[in-house]
C-alpha positions as a Markdown table, in Angstrom:
| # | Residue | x | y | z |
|---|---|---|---|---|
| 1 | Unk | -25.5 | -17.4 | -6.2 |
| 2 | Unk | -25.7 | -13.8 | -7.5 |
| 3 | Unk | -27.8 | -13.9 | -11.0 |
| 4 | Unk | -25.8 | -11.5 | -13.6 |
| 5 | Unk | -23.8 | -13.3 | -15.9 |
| 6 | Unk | -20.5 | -11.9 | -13.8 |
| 7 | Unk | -21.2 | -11.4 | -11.1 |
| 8 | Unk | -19.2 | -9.2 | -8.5 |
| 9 | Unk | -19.5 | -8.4 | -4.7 |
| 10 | Unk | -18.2 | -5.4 | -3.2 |
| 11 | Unk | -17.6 | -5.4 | 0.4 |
| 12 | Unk | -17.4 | -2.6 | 2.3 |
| 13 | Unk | -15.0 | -2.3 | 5.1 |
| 14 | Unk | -13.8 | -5.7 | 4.8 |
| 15 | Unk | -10.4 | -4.7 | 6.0 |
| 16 | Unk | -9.8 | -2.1 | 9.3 |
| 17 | Unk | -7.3 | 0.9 | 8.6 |
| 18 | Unk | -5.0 | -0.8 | 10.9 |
| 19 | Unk | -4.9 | -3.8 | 8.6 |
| 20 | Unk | -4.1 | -1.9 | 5.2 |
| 21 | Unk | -1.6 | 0.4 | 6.8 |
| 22 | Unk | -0.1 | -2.9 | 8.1 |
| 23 | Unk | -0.3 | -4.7 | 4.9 |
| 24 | Unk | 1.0 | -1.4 | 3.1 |
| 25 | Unk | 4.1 | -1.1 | 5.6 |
| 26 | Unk | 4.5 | -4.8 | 4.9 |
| 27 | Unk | 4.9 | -3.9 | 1.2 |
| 28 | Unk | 7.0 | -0.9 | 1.0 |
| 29 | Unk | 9.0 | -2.5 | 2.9 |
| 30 | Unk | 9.9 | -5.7 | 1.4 |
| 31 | Unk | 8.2 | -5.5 | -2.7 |
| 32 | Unk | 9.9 | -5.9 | -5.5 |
| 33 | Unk | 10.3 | -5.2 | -9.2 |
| 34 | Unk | 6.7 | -6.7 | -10.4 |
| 35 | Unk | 5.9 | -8.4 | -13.2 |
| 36 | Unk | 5.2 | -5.5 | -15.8 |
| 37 | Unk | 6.8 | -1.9 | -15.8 |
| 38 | Unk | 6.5 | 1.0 | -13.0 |
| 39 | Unk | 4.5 | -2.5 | -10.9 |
| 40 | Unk | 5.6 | -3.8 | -7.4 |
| 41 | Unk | 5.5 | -6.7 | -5.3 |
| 42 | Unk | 5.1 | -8.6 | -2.4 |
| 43 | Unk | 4.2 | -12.4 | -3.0 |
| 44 | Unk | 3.9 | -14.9 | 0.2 |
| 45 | Unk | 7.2 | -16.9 | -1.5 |
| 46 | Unk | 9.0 | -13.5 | -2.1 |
| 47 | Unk | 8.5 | -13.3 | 1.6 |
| 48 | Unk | 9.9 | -16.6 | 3.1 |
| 49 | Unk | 12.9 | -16.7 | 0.3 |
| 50 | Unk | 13.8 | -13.3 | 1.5 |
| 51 | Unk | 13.9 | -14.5 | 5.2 |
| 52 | Unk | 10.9 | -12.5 | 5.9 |
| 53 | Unk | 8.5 | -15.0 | 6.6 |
| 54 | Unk | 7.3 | -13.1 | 10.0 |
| 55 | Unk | 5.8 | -10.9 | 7.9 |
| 56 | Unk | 3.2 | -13.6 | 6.0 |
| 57 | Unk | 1.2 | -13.9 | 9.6 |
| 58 | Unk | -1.1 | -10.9 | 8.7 |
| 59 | Unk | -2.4 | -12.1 | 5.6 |
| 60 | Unk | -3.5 | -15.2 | 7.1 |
| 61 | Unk | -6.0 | -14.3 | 8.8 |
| 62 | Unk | -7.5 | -12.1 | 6.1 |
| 63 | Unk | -7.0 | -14.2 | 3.1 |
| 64 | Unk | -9.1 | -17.0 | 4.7 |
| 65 | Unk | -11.9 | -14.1 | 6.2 |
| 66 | Unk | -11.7 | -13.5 | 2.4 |
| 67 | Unk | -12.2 | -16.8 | 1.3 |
| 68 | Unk | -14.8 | -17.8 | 3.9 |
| 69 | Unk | -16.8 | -14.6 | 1.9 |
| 70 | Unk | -16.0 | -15.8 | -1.4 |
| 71 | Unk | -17.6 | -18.9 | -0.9 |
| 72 | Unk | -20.7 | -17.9 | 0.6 |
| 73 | Unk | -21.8 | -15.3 | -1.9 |
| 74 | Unk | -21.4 | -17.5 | -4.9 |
| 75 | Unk | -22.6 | -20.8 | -2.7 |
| 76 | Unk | -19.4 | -23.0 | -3.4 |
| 77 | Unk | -20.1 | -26.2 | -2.6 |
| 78 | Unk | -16.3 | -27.2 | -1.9 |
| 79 | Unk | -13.5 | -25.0 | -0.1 |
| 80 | Unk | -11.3 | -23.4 | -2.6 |
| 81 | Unk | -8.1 | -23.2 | -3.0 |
| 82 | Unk | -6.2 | -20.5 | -2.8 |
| 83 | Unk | -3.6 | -20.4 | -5.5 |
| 84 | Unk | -1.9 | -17.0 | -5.1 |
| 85 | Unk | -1.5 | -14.3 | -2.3 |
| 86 | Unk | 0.2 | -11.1 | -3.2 |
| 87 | Unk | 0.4 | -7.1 | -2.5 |
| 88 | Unk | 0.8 | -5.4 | -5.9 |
| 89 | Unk | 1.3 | -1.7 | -6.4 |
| 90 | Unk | 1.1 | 0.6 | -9.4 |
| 91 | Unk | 2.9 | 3.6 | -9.8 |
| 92 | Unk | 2.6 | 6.1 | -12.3 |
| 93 | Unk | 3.1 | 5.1 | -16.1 |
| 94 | Unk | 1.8 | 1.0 | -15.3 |
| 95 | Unk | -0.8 | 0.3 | -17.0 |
| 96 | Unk | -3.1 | -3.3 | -17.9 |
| 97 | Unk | -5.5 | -3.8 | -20.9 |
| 98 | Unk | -8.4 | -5.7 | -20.7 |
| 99 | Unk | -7.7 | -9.4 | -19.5 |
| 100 | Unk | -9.4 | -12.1 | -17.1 |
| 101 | Unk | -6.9 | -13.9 | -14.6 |
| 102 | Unk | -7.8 | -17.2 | -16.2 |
| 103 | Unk | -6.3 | -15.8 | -19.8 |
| 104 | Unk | -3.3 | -18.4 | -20.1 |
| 105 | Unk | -3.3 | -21.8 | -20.5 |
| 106 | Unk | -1.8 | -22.5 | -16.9 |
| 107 | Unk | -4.2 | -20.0 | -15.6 |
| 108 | Unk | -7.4 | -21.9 | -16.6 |
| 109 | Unk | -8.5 | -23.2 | -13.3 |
| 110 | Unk | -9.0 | -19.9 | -11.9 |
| 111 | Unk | -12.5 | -18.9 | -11.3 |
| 112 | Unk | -12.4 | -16.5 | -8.9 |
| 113 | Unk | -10.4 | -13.1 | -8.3 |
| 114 | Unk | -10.6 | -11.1 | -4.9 |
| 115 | Unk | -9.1 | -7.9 | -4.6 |
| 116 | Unk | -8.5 | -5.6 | -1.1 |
| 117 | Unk | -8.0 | -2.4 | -1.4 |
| 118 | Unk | -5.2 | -1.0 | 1.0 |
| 119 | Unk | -5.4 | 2.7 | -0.2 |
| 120 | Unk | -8.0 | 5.2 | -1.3 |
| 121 | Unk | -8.5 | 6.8 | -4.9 |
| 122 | Unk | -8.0 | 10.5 | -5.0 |
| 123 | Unk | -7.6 | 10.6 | -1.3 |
| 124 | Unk | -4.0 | 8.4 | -1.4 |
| 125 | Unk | -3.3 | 8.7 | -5.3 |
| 126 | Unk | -4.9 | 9.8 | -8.8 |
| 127 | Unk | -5.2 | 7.3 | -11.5 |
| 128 | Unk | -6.2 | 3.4 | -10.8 |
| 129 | Unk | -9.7 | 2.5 | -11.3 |
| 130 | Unk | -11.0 | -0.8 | -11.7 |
| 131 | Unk | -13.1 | -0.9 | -15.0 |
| 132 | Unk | -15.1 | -3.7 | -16.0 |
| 133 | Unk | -15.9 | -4.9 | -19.6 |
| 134 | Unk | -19.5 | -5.8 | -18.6 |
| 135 | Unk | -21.8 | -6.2 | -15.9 |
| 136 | Unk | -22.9 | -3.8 | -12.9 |
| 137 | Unk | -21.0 | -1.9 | -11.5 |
| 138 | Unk | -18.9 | -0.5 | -14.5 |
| 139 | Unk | -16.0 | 0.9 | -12.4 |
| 140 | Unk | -14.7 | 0.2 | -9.1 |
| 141 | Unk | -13.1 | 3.6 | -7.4 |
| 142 | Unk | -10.7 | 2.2 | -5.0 |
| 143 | Unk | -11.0 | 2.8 | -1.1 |
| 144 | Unk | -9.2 | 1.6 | 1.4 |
| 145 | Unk | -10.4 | -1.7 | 3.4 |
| 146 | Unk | -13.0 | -2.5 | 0.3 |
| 147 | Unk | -13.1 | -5.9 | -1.4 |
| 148 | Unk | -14.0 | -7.0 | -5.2 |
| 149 | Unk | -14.9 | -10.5 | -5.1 |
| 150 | Unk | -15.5 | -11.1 | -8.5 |
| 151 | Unk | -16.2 | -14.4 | -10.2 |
| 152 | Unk | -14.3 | -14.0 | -14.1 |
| 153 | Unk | -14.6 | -16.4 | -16.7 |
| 154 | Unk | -14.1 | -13.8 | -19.8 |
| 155 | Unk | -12.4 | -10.5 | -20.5 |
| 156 | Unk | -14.0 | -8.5 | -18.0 |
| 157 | Unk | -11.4 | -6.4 | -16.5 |
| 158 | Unk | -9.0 | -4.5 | -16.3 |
| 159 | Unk | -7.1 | -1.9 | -14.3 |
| 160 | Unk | -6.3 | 1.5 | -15.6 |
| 161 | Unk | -4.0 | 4.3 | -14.6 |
């Protein structure tokens, strides 16, 4: 288990390019209006409601490649259970304050966030860094194929743009 208080792992080309421009075409192709302004989507159950359930095979693989990592660096000793599997976009004017994804009542047993990146900052857009309350490191630039694993009890962060 990593030592700091929250601790984070960032993993470096966790994804290939052909997977995030995969994923990506996957999204722009079938997202919709997201859950807060100027935000898309792409959920798993979006997917199969919309009769694109084809689509869901490529996160499959990845999402338990992702898991598999999750559990090792903070020595789980049971599988988790993945609760939600989704491709979200921000465009300019969408914004997030600070928040942890276990900040509702019916959120509460989340302990883990993992975040892919599918796109690279400054490179693919300006704007969208991952800033954390606490803990080391402060801000996470994205870049394409990266993971955040990041295990978040309290408000420690948020996404800016």
């Amino acid at each position: 288990m990593a030592d700091s208080e929250h601790p984070r792992v960032i993993l470096n080309n966790f994804l290939s390019m052909e997977e995030c421009k995969e994923l990506e075409l996957i999204h722009k192709s079938c997202s919709t209006v997201g859950y807060r302004p100027n935000v898309f989507s792409t959920t798993l159950s979006h997917l199969i409601a919309t009769n694109s359930s084809h689509f869901i095979m490529p996160f499959v693989p990845i999402r338990e490649r992702l898991k598999e990592k999750l559990e090792d660096f903070f020595d789980c000793q049971y599988e988790l259970v993945i609760e939600f599997t989704g491709l979200i976009s921000w465009t300019s004017g969408a914004s997030i304050g600070w928040h942890s994804d276990d900040n509702r009542p019916y959120l509460k047993q989340r302990d883990f966030t993992a975040v892919c990146y599918l796109n690279s900052y400054e490179k693919d857009f300006k704007g969208g860094l991952f800033n954390f309350q606490d803990g080391e490191p402060k801000t996470i630039a994205p870049l394409a194929g990266v993971s955040a694993d990041i295990k978040c009890f309290l408000n420690i962060f948020s996404i800016s743009v």
